[in-house]
C-alpha positions as CSV (number, residue, x, y, z in Angstrom):
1,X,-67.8,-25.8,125.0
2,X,-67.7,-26.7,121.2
3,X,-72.4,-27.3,121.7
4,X,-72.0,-23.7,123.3
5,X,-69.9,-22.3,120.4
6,X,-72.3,-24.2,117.7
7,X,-75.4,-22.9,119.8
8,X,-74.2,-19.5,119.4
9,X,-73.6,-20.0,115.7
10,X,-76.9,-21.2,115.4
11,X,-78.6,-18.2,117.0
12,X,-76.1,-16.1,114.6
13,X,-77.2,-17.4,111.6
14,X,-81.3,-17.0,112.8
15,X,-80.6,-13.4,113.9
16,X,-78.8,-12.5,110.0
17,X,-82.3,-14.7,108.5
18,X,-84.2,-12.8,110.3
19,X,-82.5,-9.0,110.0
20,X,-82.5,-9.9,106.3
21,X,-86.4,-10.6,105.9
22,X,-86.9,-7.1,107.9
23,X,-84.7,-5.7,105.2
24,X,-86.6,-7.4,102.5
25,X,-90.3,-6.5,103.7
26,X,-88.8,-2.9,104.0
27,X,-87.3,-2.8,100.7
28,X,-91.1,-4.0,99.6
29,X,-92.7,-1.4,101.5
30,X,-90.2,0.9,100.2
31,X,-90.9,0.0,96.7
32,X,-94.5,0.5,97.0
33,X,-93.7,3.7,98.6
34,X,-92.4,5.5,96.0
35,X,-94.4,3.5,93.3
36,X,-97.2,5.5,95.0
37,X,-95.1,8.5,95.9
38,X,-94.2,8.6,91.6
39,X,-97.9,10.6,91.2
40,X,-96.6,13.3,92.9
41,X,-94.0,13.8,90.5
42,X,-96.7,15.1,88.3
43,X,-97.8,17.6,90.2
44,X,-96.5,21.0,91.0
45,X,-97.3,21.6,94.7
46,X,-97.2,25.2,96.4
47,X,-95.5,24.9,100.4
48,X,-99.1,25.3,101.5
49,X,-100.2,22.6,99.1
50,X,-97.1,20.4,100.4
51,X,-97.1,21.5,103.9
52,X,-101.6,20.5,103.8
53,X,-100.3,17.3,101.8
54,X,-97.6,16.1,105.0
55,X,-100.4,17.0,107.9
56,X,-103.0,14.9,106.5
57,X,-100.8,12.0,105.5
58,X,-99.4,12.1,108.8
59,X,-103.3,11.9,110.1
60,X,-103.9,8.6,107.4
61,X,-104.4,5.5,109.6
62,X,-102.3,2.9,107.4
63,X,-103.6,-0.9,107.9
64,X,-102.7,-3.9,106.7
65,X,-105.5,-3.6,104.1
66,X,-104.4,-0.6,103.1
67,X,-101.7,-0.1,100.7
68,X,-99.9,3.1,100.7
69,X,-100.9,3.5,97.1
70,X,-104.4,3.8,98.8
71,X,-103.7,6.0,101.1
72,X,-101.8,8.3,99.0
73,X,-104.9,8.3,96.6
74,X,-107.3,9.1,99.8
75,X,-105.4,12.0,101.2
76,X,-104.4,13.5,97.5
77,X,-108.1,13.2,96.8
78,X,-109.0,14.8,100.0
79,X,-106.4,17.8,99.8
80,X,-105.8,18.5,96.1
81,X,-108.7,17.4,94.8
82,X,-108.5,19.8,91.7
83,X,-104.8,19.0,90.7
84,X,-104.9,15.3,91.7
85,X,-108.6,13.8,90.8
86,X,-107.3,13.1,87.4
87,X,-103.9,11.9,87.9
88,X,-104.8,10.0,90.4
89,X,-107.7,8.2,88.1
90,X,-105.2,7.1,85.3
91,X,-102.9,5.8,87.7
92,X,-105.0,3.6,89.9
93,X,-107.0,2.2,86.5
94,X,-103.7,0.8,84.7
95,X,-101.3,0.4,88.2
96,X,-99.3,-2.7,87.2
97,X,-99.8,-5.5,90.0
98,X,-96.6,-6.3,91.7
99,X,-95.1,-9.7,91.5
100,X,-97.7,-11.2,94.7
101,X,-100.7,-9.9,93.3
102,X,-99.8,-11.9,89.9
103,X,-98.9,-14.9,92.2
104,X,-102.6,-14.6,93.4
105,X,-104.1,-13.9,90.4
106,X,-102.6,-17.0,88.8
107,X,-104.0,-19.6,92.0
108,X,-107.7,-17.7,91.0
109,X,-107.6,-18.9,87.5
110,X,-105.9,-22.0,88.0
111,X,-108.0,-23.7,91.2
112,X,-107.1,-26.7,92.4
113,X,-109.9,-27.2,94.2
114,X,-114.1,-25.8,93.8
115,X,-115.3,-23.6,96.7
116,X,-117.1,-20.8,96.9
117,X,-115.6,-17.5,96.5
118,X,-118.6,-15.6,97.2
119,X,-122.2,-15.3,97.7
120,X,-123.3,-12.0,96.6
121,X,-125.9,-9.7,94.3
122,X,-127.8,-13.2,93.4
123,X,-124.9,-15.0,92.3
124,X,-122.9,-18.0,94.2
125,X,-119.4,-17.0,92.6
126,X,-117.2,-20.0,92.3
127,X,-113.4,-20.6,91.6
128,X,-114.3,-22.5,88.8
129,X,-115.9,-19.8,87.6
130,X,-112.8,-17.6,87.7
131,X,-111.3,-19.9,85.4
132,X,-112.7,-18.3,82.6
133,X,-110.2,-14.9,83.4
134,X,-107.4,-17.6,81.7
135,X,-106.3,-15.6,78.6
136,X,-107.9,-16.9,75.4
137,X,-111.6,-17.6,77.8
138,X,-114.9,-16.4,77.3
139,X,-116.0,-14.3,80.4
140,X,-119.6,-16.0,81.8
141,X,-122.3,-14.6,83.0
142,X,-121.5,-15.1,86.4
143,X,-118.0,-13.3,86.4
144,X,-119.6,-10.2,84.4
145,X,-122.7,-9.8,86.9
146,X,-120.5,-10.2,90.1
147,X,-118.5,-7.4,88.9
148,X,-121.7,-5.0,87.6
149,X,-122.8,-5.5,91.2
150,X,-119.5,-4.2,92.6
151,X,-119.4,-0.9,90.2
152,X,-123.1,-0.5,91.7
153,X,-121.2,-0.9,95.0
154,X,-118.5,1.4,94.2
155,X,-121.3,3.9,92.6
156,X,-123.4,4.1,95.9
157,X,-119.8,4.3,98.2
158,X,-118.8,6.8,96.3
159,X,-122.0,9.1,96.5
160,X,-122.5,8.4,99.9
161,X,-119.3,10.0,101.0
162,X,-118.2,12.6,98.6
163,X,-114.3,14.1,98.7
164,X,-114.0,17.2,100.2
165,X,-111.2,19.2,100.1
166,X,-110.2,23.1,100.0
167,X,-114.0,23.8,99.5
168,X,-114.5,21.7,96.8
169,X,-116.0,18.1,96.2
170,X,-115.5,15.4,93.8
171,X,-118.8,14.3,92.8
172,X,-119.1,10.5,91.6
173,X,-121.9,9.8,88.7
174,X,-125.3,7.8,89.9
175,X,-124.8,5.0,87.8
176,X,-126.6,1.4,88.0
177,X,-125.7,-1.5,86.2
178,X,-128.2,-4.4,85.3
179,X,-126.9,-8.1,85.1
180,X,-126.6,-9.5,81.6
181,X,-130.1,-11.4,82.1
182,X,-131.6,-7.5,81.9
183,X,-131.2,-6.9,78.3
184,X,-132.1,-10.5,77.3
185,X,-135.4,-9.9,79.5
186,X,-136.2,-6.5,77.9
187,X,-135.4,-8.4,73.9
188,X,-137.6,-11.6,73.7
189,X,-136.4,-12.9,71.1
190,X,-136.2,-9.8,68.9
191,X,-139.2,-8.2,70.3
192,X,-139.5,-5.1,72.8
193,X,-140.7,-6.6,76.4
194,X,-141.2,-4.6,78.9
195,X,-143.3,-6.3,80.9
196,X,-140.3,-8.4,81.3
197,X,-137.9,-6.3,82.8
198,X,-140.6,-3.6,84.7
199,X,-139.9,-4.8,88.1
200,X,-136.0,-4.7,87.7
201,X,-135.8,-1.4,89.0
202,X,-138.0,-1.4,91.8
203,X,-136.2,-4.3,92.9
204,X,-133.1,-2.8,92.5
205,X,-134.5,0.4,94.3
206,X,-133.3,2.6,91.6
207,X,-135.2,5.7,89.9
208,X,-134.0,5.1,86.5
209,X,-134.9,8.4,85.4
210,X,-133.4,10.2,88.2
211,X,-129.9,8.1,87.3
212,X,-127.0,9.9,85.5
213,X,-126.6,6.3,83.7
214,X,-127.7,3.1,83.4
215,X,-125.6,0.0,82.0
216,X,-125.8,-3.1,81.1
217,X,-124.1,-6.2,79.6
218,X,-125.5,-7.6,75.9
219,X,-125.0,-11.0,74.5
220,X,-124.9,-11.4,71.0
221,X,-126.3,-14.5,70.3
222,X,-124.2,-15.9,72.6
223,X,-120.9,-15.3,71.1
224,X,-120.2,-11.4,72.2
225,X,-120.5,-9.3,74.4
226,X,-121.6,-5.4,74.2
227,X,-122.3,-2.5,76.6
228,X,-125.4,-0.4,76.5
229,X,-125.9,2.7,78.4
230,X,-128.6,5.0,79.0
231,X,-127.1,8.0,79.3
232,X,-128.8,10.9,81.3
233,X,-126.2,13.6,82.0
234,X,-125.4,14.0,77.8
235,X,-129.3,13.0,76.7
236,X,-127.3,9.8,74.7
237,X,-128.3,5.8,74.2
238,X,-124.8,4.8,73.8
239,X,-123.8,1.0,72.5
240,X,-120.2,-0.3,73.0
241,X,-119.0,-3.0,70.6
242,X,-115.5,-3.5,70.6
243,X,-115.9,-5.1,67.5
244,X,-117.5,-2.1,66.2
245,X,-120.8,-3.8,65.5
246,X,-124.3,-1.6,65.3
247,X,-127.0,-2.6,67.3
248,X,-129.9,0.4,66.5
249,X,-133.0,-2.1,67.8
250,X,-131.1,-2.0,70.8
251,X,-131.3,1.7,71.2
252,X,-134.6,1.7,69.7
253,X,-135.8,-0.9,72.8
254,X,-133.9,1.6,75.7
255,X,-135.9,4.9,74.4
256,X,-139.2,2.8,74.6
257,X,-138.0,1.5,77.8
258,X,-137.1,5.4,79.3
259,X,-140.7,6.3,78.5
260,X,-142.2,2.6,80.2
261,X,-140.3,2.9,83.6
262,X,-141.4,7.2,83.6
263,X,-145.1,6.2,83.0
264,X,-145.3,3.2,85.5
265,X,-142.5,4.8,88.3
266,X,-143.6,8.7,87.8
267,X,-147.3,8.0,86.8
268,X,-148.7,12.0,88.0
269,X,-146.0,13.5,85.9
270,X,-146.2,11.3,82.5
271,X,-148.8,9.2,83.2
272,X,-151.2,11.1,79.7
273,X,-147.7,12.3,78.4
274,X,-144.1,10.6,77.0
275,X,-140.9,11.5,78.6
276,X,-138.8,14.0,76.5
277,X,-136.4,12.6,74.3
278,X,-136.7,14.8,71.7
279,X,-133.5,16.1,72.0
280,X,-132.0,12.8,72.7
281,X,-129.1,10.8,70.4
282,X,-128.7,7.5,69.5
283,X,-125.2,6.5,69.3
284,X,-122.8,3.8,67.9
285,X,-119.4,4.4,69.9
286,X,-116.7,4.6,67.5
287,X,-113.7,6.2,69.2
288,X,-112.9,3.4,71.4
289,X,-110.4,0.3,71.7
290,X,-110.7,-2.1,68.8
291,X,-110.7,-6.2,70.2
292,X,-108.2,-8.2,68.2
293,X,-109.5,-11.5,69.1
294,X,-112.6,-13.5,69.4
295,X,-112.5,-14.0,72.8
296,X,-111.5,-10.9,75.2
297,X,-115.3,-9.1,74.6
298,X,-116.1,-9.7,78.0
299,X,-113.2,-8.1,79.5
300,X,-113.9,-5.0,77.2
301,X,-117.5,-5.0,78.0
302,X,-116.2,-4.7,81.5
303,X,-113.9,-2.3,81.5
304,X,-116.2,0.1,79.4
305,X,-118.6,-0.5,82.5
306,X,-115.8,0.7,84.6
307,X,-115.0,3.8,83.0
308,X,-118.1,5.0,82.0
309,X,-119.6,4.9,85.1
310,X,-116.8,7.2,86.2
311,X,-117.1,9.5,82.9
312,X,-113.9,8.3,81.7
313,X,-112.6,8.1,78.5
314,X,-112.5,4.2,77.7
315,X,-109.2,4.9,74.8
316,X,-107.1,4.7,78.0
317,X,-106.5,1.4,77.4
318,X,-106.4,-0.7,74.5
319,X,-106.2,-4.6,73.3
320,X,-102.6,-5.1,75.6
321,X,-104.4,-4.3,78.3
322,X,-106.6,-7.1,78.4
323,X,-104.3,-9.7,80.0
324,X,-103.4,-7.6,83.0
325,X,-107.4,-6.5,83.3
326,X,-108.6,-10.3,83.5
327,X,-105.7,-10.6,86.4
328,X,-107.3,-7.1,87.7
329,X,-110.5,-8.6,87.5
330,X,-109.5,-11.7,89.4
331,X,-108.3,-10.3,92.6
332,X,-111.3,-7.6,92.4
333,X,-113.9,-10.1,92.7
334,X,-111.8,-12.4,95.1
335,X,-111.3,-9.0,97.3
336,X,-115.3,-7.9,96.7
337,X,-113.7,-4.1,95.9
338,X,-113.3,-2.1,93.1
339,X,-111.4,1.1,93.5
């Protein structure tokens, strides 16, 4: 009787464990819920906007790799695309990870052991690689060119499936970002090589002059890091230095390079003439973030990557931003997905 009675007890005390993990994964859930839910608060939805809003959420297929942050953002996108494209934008850019996804971030830049985390866009990504996300690191080549390749992946998702919604569509910039050995190709050691870089685009399958921008990564004699884009859709060479350096040979190198890759790539067209860029501006970004340190120039260079391929403004975030971004960045490239 008394093994029955301590049997039962037993089975008690596994039922309350497991009742109060339930309650714990659904306070979780709960938690993400309305940390998702909280956008909504800033918009002011009609009946029919709310009533459209509850149909198509109700449609959303939620999996376990899809948080309901992401889902919220897909169907907002989809039904309100007007109202929510913006909100939507800053939230999912500056989202704080929750106390798992800094967990995870931590084990990325602190590896125990070396394996490969992935084998991608000509570059065998390593943990130890990752270590360089530890605040106070210099970002590597490898980490920067592994995430250039997933905003190219992000660019071409986003264009090949557009967001529709009420008769109206969110349309995502044609962006392509070279790898940090681009710019280094194209300036031999000071001097303007094109023959050096002429095959990039072909390779890459990319039109350059048919792109709304181009961007790339440039080291400073191998003790910065800058962003340089080409850009189409406002007629600009832009250069990004959150230092606030000037680099006008750079621009000088991208409007000879423009006119190379439309006489070799569009040889009918300008083959006995220059491309255009008469009306085009040569500019040193001023309004942006200023870094404090000498070592979080990667992180900036990739995060200006990020929002100016999505024709953000890049004074969204500033300096204290940079540790969460390299924990961002982490789980990005362990994930292979940038939203």
């Amino acid at each position: 009787m008394a093994e029955e009675k301590e049997s039962d007890k037993t089975k008690i005390e596994q039922k309350e464990k497991e009742a109060e993990k339930i309650e714990e994964e659904e306070e979780t859930g709960l938690e993400e819920s309305f940390s998702a839910f909280s956008i909504l608060e800033q918009l002011n939805l009609s009946p029919e906007e709310d009533e459209e809003l509850n149909r198509r959420m109700q449609r959303a297929e939620i999996t376990q790799s899809i948080t309901p942050e992401m889902i919220l953002e897909r169907v907002l996108l989809r039904a309100l695309p007007e109202i929510a494209a913006e909100v939507v934008a800053k939230s999912r850019k500056l989202a704080p990870l929750n106390e798992q996804e800094e967990e995870e971030a931590e084990t990325l830049m602190y590896p125990t052991t070396n394996k490969l985390v992935a084998d991608r866009f000509n570059t065998e990504l390593m943990t130890s690689h990752l270590t360089c996300l530890r605040d106070g690191e210099w970002l590597n080549d490898e980490v920067i060119n592994f995430y250039m390749g997933l905003l190219n992946e992000r660019s071409k998702r986003l264009l090949s499936a557009p967001v529709e919604g009420f008769g109206h569509a969110i349309q995502a910039l044609k962006c392509h970002h070279f790898t940090t050995f681009f710019y280094t190709k194209l300036n031999d050691r000071g001097k303007y090589n094109y023959r050096g870089v002429q095959r990039w685009s072909r390779a890459a399958k990319v039109d350059v002059i048919s792109m709304d921008k181009v961007i790339f990564p440039v080291n400073i004699n191998n003790n910065h890091w800058c962003l340089a884009v080409i850009n189409f859709v406002d007629k600009r060479f832009e250069y990004y230095d959150s230092l606030q350096g000037k680099n006008p040979k750079c621009l000088q190198f991208l409007r000879q390079y423009v006119v190379d890759e439309a006489k070799t790539y569009h040889p009918k067209e300008y083959g006995s003439k220059d491309y255009d860029l008469s009306e085009w501006k040569d500019v040193m970004v001023t309004a942006l973030p200023r870094q404090n340190n000498g070592c979080d120039c990667g992180v900036f260079t990739c995060k200006f990557a990020d929002f100016v391929s999505e024709g953000r403004d890049v004074n969204e975030f500033t300096q204290r931003d940079m540790a969460y971004f390299r924990r961002r960045i982490a789980l990005e490239l362990r994930n292979q997905f940038i939203m």
